[in-house]
N, C-alpha and C positions, 0 to 999 in steps of 0.2 A: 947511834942516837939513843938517849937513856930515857926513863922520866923524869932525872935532876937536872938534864940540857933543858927537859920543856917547862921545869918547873924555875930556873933562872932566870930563860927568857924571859916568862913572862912574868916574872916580877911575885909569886908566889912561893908557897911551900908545896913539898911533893905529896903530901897530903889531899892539899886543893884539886892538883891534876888527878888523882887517882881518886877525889870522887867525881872528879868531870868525868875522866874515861869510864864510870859505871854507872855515871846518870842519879847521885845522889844528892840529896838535899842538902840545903846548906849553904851554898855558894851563891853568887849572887851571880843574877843574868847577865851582868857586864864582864862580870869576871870569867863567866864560862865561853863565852864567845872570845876575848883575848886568849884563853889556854884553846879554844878549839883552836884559833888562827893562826897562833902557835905551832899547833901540832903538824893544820897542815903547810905551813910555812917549811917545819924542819924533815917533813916526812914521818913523823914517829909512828910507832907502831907496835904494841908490845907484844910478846915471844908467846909463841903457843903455850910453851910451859907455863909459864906465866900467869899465860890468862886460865889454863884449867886448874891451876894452883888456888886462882882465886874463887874462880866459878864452878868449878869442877867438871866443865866442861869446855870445849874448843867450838865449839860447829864447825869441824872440819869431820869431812869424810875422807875416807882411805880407798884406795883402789889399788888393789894388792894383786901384781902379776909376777909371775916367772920370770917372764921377760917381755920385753917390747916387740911387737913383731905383726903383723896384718891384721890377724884375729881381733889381738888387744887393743893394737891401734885405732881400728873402726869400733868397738867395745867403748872405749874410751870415751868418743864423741858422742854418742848417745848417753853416757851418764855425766856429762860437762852441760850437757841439753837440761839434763836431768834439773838441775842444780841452780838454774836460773830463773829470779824471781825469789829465790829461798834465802833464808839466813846463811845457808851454810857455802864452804868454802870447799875445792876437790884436791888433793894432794895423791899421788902415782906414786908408789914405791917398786921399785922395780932389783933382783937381782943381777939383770941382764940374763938370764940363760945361764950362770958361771958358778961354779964354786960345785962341792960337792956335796952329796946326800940333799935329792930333790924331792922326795919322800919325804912329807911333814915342813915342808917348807915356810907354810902359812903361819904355822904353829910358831916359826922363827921371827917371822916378819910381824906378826901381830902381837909379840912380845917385845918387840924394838917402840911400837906405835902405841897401841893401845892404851889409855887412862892419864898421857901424857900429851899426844899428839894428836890424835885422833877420836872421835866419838863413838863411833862407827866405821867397818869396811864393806866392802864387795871383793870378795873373793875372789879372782877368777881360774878358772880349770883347776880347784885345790883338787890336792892327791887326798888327803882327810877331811872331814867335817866336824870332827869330834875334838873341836876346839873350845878348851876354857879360857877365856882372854878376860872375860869380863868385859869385853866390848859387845855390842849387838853384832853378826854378820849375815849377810845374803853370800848366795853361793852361784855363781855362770859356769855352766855346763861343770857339775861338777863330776871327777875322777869315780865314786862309789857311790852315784846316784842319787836318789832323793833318799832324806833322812829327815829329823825333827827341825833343822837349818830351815830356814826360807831356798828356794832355788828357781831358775829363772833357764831353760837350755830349751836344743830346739828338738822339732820331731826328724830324729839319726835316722832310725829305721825305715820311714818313710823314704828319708831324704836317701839311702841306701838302693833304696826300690828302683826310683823314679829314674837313678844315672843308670844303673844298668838295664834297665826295662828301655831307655833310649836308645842305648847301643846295640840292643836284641834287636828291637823295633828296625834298626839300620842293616841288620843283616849279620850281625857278629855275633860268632860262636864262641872262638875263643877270645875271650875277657880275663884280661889280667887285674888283680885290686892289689895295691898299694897302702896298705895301711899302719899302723901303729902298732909297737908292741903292747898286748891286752894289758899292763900295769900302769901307763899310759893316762889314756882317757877311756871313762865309760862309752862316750862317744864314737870311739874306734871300730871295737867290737859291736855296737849297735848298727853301723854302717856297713860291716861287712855281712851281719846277722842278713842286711835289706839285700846284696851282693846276690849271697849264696838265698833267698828267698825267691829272690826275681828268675835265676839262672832255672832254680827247683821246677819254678812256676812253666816254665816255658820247656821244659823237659831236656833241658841241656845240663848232661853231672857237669859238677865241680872237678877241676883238676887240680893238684894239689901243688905242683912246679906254679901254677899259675899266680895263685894264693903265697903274696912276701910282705913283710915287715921292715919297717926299715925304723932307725933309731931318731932322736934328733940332732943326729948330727951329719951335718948336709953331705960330708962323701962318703958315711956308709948309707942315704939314700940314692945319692949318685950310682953309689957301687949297685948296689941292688935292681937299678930300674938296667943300668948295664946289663946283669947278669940275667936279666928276665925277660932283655931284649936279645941276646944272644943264644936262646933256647934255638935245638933243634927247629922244634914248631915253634916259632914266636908267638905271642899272641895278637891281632888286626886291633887289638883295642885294650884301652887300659883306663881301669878306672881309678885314681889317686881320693883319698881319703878328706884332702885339704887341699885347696887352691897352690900352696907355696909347692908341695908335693908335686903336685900335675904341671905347674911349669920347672921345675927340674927336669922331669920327664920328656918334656917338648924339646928339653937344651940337651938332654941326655940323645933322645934322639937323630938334635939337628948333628952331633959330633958324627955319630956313628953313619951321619948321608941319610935318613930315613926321612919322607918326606909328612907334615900332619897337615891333613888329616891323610895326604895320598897313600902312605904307607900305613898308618899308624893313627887311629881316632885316639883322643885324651878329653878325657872327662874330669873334670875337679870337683869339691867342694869347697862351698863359704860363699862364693862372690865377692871375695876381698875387692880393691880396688887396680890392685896389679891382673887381675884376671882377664881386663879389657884394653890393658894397653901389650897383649902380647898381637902378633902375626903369625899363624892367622889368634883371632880372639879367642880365649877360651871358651867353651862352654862347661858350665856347673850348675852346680845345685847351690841356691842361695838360702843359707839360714838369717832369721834380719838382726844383723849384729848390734846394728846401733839400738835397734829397739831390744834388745837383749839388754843392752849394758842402762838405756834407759828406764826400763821395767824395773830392775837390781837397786838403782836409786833409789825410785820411786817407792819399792818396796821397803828399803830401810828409811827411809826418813817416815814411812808409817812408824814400826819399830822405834824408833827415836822420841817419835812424838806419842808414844805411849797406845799407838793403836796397832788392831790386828789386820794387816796386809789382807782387802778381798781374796785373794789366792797365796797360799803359802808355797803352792809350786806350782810355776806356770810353765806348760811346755806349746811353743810357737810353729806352726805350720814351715815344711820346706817347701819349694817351688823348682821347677826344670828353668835354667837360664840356657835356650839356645841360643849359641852364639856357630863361630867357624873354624874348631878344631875336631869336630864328625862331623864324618862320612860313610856312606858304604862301604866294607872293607873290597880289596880286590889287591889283584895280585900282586907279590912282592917286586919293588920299586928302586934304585937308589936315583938319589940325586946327590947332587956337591953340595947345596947349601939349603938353608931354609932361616924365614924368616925367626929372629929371638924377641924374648919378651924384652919391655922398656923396663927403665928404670922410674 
């Protein structure tokens, strides 16, 4: 549908309808109410390009992810929250996870979007901040920390503390951490910094077999939580870095016969919403996602509207979610089967 279908219909020039669609004088009130009636009669609606062509601006915001996946997913919902009541409009760009060199990613996507498409993004987990797009952007949990950017992540190090200080608390010496390679996310390394803090705290060394990485890609985390499980001395507990992480680990487990929490406590991070539909439930550490991706909004559309964000970097409190994957360690175990996470 064009603006020379609306301008047919209704009996006009395409003239008329495009200063109805900008609210210009001229046109008389009978006539603008036919071309509305019209428009929404045919559905019309014109192209983003389009319209920043004409106005040099969209009110659309960008939410620019890696990929789609728990994190982003709840991320998401709190900046769609964001955005209601406002002018503006939310568009997801997403690569899926795919393609290569994920280093500067942003830099790609916001050169696809930007001055065209969008007015504005919200970054999330960018690998750089040191983007020149000519768009405003906010930055979630970013890769090389706070910079000149606005940023919006949550307290790692904390949240680091609180899983392993549970698992102490329960009785468990040796703790395994599961996390990210340090190029990754800033976040990784903040969380394991709380790991090895907590372990310091309570005078148990670090052991370095116990201490793994794993990629994102799901069977060299599979392989890894394998090979960390089949240590001489295994470890009674393992803390995963992220929620998707620590139900691997549970699945990784139920193959190998290992029962959770009877053999084996898992502890995760985030509180995604897959954390609560496994058997037994996870317990983690919750960052509040949706108020993350809510705040990042909220924060750019200051930005947009010419004002300075009360905080240029906000960083949000973690919390202990106990749920029923720890326990007391005690002695090694097998069973046949154990309950999997849902879908």
């Amino acid at each position: 549908m064009t603006i020379r279908d609306v301008a047919e219909q209704a009996g006009v020039s395409v003239a008329t309808v495009s200063k109805v669609l900008n609210d210009r004088y001229g046109v008389a009130a009978a006539t603008v109410d036919r071309v509305r009636e019209v428009i929404a009669e045919l559905g019309y609606e014109s192209s983003l390009v389009a319209r920043s062509l004409r106005n040099q601006r969209t009110n659309v915001i960008g939410v620019l992810v890696w990929d789609i996946e728990p994190f982003s997913a709840e991320l998401l919902k709190g900046a769609a929250r964001a955005i209601r009541g406002t002018d503006y409009e939310l568009v997801v760009y997403a690569g899926g996870g795919k393609g290569a060199g994920r280093l500067g990613w942003e830099r790609r996507y916001l050169s696809r979007l930007s001055g065209t498409l969008i007015d504005g993004a919200v970054l999330v987990t960018p690998t750089v901040l040191n983007v020149d797009s000519g768009a405003p952007v906010v930055a979630v949990d970013p890769h090389s920390g706070r910079e000149t950017v606005p940023t919006v992540d949550a307290d790692n190090l904390q949240g680091g503390r609180l899983a392993t200080e549970h698992l102490i608390g329960l009785g468990h010496r040796r703790i395994g951490f599961l996390g990210r390679p340090p190029r990754d996310l800033e976040s990784g390394p903040l969380r394991e910094k709380g790991y090895r803090s907590a372990l310091a705290d309570a005078g148990i060394p670090v052991d370095p077999s116990l201490v793994r990485v794993a990629d994102y890609d799901e069977n060299d985390a599979r392989n890894t939580v394998r090979d960390l499980l089949s240590l001489p001395e295994p470890p009674t507990a393992i803390f995963a870095a992220n929620d998707v992480s620590a139900i691997s680990t549970m699945e990784v487990a139920a193959s190998m016969g290992l029962r959770v929490p009877g053999d084996l406590s898992v502890i995760g991070f985030d509180n995604v919403p897959e954390s609560m539909m496994c058997e037994p439930a996870l317990t983690t550490v919750e960052q509040p996602i949706q108020l993350m991706g809510r705040l990042a909004v909220e924060m750019l559309l200051d930005v947009l509207a010419g004002r300075e964000p009360a905080q240029r970097h906000v960083r949000l409190p973690t919390r202990l979610i106990v749920r029923a994957s720890c326990a007391p360690p005690h002695p090694p175990a097998r069973a046949q089967d154990m309950g999997a996470c849902g879908g």
